[in-house]
N, C-alpha and C positions, 0 to 999 in steps of 0.2 A: 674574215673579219671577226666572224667570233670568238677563233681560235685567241687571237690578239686581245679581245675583254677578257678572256677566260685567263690568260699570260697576265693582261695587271690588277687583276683580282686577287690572281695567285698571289702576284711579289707585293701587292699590299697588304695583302694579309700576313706574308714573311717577315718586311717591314717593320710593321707592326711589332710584331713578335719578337723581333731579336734584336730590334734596341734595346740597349739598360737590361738584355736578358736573365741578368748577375743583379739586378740590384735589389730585389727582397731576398734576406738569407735565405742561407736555408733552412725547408721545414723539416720534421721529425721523421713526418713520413718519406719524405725527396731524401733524407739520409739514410732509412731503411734497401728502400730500393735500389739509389744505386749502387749501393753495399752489396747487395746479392749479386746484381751483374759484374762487378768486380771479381766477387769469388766465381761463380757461375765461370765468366770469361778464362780466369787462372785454372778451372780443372772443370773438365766436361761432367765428370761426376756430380758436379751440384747443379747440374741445368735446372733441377726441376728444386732450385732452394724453396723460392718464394711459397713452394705448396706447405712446408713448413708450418707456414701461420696461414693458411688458407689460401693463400691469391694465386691469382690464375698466371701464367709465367710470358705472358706473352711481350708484354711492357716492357720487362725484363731483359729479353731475347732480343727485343729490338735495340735496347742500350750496346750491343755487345760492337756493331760495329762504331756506334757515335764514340766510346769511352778508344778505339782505337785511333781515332779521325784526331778529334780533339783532347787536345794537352790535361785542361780542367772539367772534372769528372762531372762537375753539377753544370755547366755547359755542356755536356755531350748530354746528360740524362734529361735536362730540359729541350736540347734541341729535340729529341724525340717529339716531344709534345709541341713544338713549331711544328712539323712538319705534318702531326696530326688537327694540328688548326689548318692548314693549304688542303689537306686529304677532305676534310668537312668542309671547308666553304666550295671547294668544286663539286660534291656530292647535294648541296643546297643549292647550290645555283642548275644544275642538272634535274630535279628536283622538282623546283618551281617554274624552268622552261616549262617540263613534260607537262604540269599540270595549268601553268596560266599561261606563262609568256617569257617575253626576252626581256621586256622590262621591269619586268615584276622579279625574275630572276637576279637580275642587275642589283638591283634595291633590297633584296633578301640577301644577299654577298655582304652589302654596305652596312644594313642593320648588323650581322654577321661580325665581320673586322670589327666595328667600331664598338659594340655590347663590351661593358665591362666586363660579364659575366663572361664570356669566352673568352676573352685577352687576359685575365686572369690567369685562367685554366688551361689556355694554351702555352703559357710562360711558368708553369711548375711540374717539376718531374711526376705525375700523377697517372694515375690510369684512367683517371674521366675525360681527359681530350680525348685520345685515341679511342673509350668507347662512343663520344660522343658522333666520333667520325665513321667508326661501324656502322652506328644507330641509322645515320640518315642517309649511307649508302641501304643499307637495307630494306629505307621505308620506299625508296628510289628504285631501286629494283623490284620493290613488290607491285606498285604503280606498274610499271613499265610487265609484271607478270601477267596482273588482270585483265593488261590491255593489248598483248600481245599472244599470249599461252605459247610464250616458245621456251623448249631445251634450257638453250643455251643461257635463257637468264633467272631459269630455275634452278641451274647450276653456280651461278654467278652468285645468286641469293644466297643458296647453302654457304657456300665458301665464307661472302662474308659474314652471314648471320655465327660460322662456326669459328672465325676469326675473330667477334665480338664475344663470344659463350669463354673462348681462348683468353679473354683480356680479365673480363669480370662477370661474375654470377647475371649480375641485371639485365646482362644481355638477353636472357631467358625471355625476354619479356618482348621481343622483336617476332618469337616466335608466339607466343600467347598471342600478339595483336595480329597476327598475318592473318586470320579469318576475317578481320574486319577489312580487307582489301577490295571484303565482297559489296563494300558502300560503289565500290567504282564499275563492279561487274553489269554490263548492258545483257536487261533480266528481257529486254523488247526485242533482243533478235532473233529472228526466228531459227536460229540454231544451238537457241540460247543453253539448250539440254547436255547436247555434245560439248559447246566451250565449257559448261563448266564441269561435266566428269575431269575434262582434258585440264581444266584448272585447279580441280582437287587429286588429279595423279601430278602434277607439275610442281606443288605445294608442299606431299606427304615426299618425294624427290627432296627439297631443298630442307625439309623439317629431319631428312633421315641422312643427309650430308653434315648436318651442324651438327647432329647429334653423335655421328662417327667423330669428328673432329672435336670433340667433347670428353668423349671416352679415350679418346688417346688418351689425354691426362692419367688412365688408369695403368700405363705402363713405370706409373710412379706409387713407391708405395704408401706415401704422404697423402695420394688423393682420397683419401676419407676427410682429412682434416678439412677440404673445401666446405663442405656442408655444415661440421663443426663450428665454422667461424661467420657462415652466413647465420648461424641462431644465436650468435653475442650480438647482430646485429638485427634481427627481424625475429616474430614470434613463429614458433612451430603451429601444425595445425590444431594440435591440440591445446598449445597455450590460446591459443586464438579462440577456440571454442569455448572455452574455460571461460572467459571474462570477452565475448565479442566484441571492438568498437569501446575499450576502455580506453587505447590509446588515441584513437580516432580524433577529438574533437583537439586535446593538448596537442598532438604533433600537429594538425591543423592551422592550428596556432602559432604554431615557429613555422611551419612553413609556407605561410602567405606573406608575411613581409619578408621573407629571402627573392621571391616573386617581385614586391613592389619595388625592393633595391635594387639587386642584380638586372633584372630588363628596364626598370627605369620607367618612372610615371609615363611622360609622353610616349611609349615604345607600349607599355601593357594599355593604356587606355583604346590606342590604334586598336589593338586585338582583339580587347572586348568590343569595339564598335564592328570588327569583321567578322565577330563568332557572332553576335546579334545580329548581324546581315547574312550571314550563314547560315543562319535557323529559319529566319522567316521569307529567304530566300528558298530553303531547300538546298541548299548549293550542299551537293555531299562532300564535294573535295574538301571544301572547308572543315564538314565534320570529320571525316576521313583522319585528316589532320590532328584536329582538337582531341581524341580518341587516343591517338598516340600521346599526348599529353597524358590527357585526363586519368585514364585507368591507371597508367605506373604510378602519379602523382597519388589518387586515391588511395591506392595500394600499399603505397608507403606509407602515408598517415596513417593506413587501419593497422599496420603489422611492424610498423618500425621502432625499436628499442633503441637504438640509438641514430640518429640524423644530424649529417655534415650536409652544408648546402651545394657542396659537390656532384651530391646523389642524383639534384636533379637536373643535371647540365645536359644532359642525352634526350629530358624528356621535352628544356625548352626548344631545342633547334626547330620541330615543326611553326612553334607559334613564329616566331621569326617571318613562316613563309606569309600565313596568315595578315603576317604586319603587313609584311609589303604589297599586299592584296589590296588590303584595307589605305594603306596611303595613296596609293595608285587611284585606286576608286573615288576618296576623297575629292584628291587633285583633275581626275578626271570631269569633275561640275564645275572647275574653269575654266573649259572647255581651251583655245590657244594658248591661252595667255600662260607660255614657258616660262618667264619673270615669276610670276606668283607660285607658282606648280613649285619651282627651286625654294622661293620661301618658305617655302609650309615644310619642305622636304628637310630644309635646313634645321629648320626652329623645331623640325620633331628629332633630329639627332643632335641638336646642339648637345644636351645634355649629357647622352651618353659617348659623345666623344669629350666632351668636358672633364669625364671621369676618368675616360681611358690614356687620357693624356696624364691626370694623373695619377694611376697605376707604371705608366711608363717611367716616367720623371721624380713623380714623388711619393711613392705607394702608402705611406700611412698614413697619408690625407685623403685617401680615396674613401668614397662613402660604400664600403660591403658591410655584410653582416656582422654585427658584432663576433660571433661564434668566430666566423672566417680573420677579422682583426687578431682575434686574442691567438689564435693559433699560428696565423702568420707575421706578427708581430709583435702584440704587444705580452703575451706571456711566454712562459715556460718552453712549448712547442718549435718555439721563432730561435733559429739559430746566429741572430744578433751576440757579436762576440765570439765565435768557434774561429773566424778566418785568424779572428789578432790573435787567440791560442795557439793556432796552428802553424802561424809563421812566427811568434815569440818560440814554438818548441823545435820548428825546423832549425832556426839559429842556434839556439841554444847544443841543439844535439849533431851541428859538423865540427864540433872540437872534442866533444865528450859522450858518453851513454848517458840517457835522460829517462825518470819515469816520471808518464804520466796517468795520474788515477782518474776516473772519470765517475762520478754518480748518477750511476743508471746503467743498467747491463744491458738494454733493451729501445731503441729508438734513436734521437738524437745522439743520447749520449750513450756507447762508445761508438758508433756510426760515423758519426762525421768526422773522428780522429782518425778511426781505423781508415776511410778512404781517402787522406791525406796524407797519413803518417806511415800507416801501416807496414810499407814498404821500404821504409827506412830501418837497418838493422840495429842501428844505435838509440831506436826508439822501443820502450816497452810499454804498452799500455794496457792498462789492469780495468778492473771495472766492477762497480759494488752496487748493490743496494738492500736493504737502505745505510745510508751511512749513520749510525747514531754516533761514531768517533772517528778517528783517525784509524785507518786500519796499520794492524801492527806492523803487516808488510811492508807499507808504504817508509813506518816508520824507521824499518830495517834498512829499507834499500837509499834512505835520507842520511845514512853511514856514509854510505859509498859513494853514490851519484846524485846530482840536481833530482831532488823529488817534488809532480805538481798535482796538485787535488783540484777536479773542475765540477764545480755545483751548480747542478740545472733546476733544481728544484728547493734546493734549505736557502732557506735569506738570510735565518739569524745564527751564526755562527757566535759557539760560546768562549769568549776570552780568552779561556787555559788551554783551549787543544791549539797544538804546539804549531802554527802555521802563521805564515806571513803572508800578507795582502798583496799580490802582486796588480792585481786592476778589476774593478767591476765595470761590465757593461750594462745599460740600461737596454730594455727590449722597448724598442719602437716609443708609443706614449705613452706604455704600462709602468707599472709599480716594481716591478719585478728584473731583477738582474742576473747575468749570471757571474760568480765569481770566483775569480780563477788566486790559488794559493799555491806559496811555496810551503812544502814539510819541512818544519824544521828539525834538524839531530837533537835530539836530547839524551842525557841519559837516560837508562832504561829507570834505574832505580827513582828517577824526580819526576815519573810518568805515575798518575794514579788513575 
């Protein structure tokens, strides 16, 4: 029987996911990446691209066999991240068995699926579902460490903790929190001495497996760059020391309302009434829980230079469990009455399936972060416009050689052409920045073949450079278009 909840948890949460999987473009970053698995996949020599600009390759390596499965490349690199939404809701629901129940488990699944915040993130080629899914297999297996002190799932730990360190740096922070496992260690038994040597050899075991599977990375010789690109993102320890707690209070500030959006008033209110029943209960598992939140979240606000509300998707899963604690408990002072229990259960998700329906259906009416809007739709970052380029240049280039120029050497643009067009021999696609003119190339090769300029970032294009308006797109609600030009031949001499 529970094999069978665990079966339509799974395909609801699949569901979910891979309706409309194609309907927010694509983003800047979703074109980065699966551009490396592409190359990656064409020559073994670049397995290890991604360490290039820092990231860890695992994400990566998992695209290689989706991009061979399925036909469309940001379909294959997205379905990774469905099937890292199914890997986390079974690791959550496994999870909150161990630690409350089967019901409670049940309802931690449902908040799960239905949160905007993970149906997002599970529908974009990103590396935060899949660390999201490390995260709470790890916190599950640490649970299950304290309470068992065996081998075999101190080995389980490593692996995945070293599978998470494999995806993204943040992972690091699975292993920082595993001493706080010891909220759950029974300090009253009277062999309480021996379990826990046997649970700090079990521990320094699974902390010296993720850390093996760490260092691999160093059979590359890019992997210096990882660390590089963690400090554009977070401060060193000595910027840190320098000015303690300057960032503190302003990242604080962008990231509480990413909280009150992404989970959703009635879902964070449930949590704050179970961490406050948690404290003056005592109840550790609750803190236990709250712990894995709190600290990375803190952590980020003290040391973060720049914050996407991504960052924190790995640290909301515990609260989740938390919620469905706290509903269960609620509903539990109506003592039979199943009728009322459904209501309350209802009226606290209406909400955020009200959202998730439209992220599915109608994504720029969803209420996220503004940050997350601008990036996934309404400006610059939002790939609104690249498909109708892509199939205006596929046509254009089965009767003739076509170039196409693109503004930006770096992200969206040349990314999302190169993984569409690339492959096409009659296709040449060049790529600048910045553009302050027409590049001369472009103007040369406007002799011989259809020449197109595609601008992701200038709006105002001046009069006299020599191009024709083939179609702007608008991005989502924003202001911002992208627009796509033909070059046109001039003479050299009428060029200034």
């Amino acid at each position: 029987m529970e094999l069978l909840v665990i079966l339509i948890i799974a395909l609801g949460t699949f569901f979910t996911r891979i309706i409309n999987l194609l309907k927010i473009p694509i983003f800047t970053d979703e074109a980065i990446y699966i551009r490396w698995a592409q190359i990656g996949l064409a020559d073994p020599a670049h397995r290890y691209i991604s360490l290039t600009d820092g990231k860890q390759p695992l994400l990566i390596w998992l695209m290689y066999p989706m991009l061979k499965i399925f036909s469309d490349p940001l379909f294959a690199g997205r379905f990774v991240s469905v099937l890292s939404g199914i890997f986390t809701v079974i690791g959550m629901y496994f999870l909150t068995r161990e630690l409350f129940g089967k019901k409670e488990a049940i309802l931690a699944s449902l908040i799960y699926i239905f949160s905007p915040f993970t149906l997002l993130y599970d529908r974009l080629a990103l590396y935060d579902s899949l660390l999201a899914g490390f995260g709470v297999w790890s916190l599950y297996l640490s649970v299950l460490l304290v309470r068992k002190n065996r081998l075999d799932v101190a080995l389980l730990l490593g692996i995945t903790t070293g599978l998470g360190v494999l995806t993204k740096s943040s992972a690091l922070f699975f292993l920082f929190l595993l001493p706080f496992s010891l909220f759950l260690f029974d300090f009253k038994a009277e062999d309480r001495v021996k379990k826990l040597f046997i649970l700090m050899g079990l521990s320094l075991i699974s902390f010296v497996i993720a850390q093996i599977m760490y260092n691999s990375l160093r059979l590359s010789p890019w992997f210096y760059i990882i660390r590089q690109k963690n400090y554009s993102f977070v401060l060193t320890f000595s910027e840190f020391l320098k000015k303690p707690f300057e960032l503190f209070m302003p990242n604080l500030h962008g990231l509480v309302p990413i909280l009150f959006t992404y989970l959703t008033i009635p879902i964070l209110l449930v949590i704050i009434y179970g961490l406050v029943r948690g404290i003056l209960t005592r109840d550790k598992k609750i803190l236990y829980l709250f712990f894995w939140f709190v600290i990375p979240y803190l952590a980020l606000a003290a040391i973060g230079k720049v914050i996407f509300p991504r960052f924190i998707l790995f640290m909301v899963i515990p609260l989740f469990v938390i919620a469905s604690k706290s509903i269960l408990d609620i509903t539990s002072k109506f003592g039979k009455n199943n009728k009322l229990m459904l209501i309350t259960v209802l009226f606290i998700l209406t909400y955020p399936i009200y959202q998730s329906v439209l992220l599915i259906y109608n994504p720029v009416d969803a209420e996220i972060p503004i940050s997350d809007k601008n990036q996934l739709f309404n400006d610059w970052p939002s790939g609104y416009g690249a498909k109708e380029v892509i199939n205006f240049i596929n046509e254009k280039a089965m009767k003739e050689k076509v170039v196409l120029g693109t503004e930006g050497t770096f992200g969206l643009n040349p990314a999302v052409y190169e993984i569409y067009l690339k492959s096409n021999k009659n296709i040449d696609i060049r790529s600048y920045w910045p553009v302050g003119e027409v590049p001369k190339d472009l103007l040369e090769s406007s002799k011989g073949y259809p020449t197109y300029l595609v601008f992701k970032e200038t709006q105002n294009i001046p009069g006299n450079w020599p191009l024709k308006l083939i179609a702007k797109y608008r991005r989502g609600k924003g202001d911002t278009f992208l627009l796509f030009y033909q070059v046109e031949s001039r003479d050299k001499n009428s060029l200034k």
